[in-house]
C-alpha positions in Angstrom: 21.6 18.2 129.6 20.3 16.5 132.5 16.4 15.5 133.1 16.8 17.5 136.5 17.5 20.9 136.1 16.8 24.8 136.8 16.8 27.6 135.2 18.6 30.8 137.1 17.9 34.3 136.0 21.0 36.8 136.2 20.8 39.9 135.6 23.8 41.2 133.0 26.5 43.4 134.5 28.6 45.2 132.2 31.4 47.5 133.1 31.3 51.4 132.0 33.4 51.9 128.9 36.3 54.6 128.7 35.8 57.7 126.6 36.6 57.8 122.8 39.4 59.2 123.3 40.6 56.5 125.2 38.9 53.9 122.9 40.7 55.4 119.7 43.8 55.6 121.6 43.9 51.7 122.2 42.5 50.9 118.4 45.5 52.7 117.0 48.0 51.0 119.6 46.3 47.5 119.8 44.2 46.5 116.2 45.5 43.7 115.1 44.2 45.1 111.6 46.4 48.7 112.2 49.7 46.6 113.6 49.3 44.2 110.4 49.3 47.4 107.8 51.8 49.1 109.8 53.9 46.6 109.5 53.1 46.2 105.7 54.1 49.9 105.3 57.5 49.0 107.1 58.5 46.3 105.0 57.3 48.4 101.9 59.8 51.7 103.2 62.5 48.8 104.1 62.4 47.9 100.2 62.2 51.2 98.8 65.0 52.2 100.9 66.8 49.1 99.8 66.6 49.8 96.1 67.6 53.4 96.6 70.8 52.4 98.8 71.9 50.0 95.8 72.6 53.1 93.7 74.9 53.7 96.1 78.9 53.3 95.0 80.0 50.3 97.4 83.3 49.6 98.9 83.9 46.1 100.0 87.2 44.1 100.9 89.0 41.5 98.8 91.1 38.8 100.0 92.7 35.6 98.3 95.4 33.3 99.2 97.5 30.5 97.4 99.4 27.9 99.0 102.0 26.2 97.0 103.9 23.8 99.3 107.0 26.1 99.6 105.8 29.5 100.1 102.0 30.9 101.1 100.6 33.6 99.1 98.2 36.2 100.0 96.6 39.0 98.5 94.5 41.9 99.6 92.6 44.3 98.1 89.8 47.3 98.2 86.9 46.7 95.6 84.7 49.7 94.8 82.0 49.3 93.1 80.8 53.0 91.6 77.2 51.7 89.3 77.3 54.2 85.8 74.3 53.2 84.4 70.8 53.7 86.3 69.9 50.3 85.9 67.4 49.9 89.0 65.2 52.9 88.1 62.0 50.1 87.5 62.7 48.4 90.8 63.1 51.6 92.7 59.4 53.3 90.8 58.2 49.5 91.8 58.8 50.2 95.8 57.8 53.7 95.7 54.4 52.4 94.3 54.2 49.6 96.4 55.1 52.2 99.8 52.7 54.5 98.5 49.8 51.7 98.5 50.7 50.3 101.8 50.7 53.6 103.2 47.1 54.6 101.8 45.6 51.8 102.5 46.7 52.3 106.4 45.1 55.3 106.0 41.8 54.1 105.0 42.1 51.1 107.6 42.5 53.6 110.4 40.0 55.8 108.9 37.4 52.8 108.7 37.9 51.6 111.8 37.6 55.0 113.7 34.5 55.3 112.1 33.3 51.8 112.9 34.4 52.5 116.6 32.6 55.9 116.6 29.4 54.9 115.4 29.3 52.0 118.0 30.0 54.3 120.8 27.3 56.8 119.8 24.9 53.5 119.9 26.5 52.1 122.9 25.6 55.8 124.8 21.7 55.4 123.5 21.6 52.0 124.3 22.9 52.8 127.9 20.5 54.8 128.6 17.1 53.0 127.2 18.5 50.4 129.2 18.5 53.0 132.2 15.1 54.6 131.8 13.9 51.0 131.3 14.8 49.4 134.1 14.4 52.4 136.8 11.3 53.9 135.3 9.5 52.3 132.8 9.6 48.6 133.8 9.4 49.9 137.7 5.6 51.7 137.3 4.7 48.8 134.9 5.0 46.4 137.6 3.6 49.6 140.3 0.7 49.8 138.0 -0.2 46.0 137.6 0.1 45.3 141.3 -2.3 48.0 141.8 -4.7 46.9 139.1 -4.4 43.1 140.5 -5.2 44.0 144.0 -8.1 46.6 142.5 -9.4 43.6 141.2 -9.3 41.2 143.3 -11.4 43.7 145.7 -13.8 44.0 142.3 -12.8 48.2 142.2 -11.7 46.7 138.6 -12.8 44.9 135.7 -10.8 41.7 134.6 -10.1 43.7 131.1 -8.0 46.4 133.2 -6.1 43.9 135.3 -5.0 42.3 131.9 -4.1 45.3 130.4 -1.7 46.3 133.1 -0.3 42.8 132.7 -0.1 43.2 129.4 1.9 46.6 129.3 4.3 45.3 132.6 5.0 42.1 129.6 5.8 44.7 127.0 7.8 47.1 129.2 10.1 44.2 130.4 10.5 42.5 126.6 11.8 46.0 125.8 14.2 46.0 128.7 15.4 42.6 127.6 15.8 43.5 124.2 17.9 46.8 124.8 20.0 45.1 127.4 20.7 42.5 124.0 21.6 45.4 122.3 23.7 46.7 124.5 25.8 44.1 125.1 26.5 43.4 121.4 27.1 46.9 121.0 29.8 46.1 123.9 30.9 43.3 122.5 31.5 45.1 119.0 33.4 47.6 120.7 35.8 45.5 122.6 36.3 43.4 119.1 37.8 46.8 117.8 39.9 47.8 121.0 40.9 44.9 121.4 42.5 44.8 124.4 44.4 41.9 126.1 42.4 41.2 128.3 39.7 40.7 126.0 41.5 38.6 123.4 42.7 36.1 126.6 39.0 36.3 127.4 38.2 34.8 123.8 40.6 32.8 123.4 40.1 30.7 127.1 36.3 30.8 125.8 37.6 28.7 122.7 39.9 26.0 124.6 
């Protein structure tokens, strides 16, 4: 960091968030958690319906040939396989079991992470508005109120103890401004971790490059 330098205040914007509706919408289409058990429950149903299939009888074309150096032989024939004994019972309980797991625990992935997601839009909604009443009301007669007390004392209508005390309470009023707009915007951020939207992911990852 250079010897030479100032320090510039900005005041943090953040962009209203969509309903829940919308938010839970975009968790179900765009978790990379959800599309990573989804896909777990695919493969699982792709395997159970595998192992079923195999009982199956299966028909399947045979062909051979034989050259001698006077004559060519071929042969062609129909192979169908009809399976007697129900040797892949095990294997097929094994893929129902395994289906069955993938497809509960997609259930309790999507159930977590609704409630995750509803829980920090409840909080982002308070925080939203502390942040509101802060900055328009509270923070706003803080600073009314020590302006008044500074110029009340400076024309002696004031003791020094009152002047201070207004400063004092404008301090507080804006160190609990500060601290909800902190809140806010890890609420925020908490939220977009769980939508997860592209925007937001190209956002992180330019931020790590």
């Amino acid at each position: 960091m250079p010897t030479d330098y100032e320090v510039v205040s900005q005041t943090l914007k953040i962009d209203p968030l969509p309903p829940l509706s919308t938010l839970l919408s975009e968790l179900h289409t765009q978790s990379p958690e959800l599309q990573k058990a989804k896909a777990e429950v695919e493969a699982t149903e792709s395997r159970l319906s595998f192992e079923q299939n195999s009982r199956l009888p299966k028909l399947s074309i045979k062909t051979q040939q034989y050259n001698d150096p006077n004559f060519t032989d071929r042969l062609y024939g129909l192979v169908v396989s009809i399976p007697i004994w129900g040797f892949k019972g095990g294997q097929i309980a094994e893929a129902e079991a395994n289906a069955s797991k993938a497809k509960n625990q997609l259930n309790a992935q999507s159930q977590s992470l609704e409630q995750q997601l509803e829980t920090a839009y409840k909080l982002y909604q308070m925080t939203s508005y502390q942040v509101k009443i802060l900055d328009q009301e509270v923070v706003q007669l803080a600073s009314s109120a020590r302006r008044i007390a500074e110029v009340s004392y400076r024309y002696g209508e004031r003791g020094m103890l009152e002047y201070l005390d207004a400063q004092r309470t404008f301090r507080v009023a804006r160190n609990d401004l500060i601290k909800a707009r902190f809140d806010l915007a890890s609420v925020v951020t908490e939220i977009q971790r769980l939508r997860a939207t592209p925007e937001w992911i190209a956002k992180i990852e330019s931020g790590k490059q």
